[in-house]
C-alpha positions, 0 to 999 in steps of 0.5 A: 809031781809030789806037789801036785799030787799033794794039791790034788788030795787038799782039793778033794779032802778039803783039808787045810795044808797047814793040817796036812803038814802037822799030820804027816811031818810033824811041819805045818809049814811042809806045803808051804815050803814045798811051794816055794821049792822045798823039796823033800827028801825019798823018806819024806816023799815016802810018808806023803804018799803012804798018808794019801794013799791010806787016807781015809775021811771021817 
């Protein structure tokens, strides 16, 4: 479910998730990892949707 959400803001943003990643943990690999079954801990899962939730372009 974090993974589709995640997917669906990269869409949207156009935002490369090698970015995303760099931005919210510090890992451009973070999506990357989660594609292949990474799963984050409830902390990181918490910064991912505090960063999409309070996104904003510009």
């Amino acid at each position: 479910m974090l993974l589709r959400t995640i997917e669906t803001f990269l869409r949207k943003t156009g935002m490369p998730w090698t970015k995303f990643g760099r931005l919210v943990a510090h890992d451009p690999r973070l999506v990357g990892d989660m594609r292949r079954g990474r799963q984050p801990g409830p902390a990181m899962a918490r910064r991912i949707e505090i960063f999409i939730n309070s996104y904003v372009e510009g």
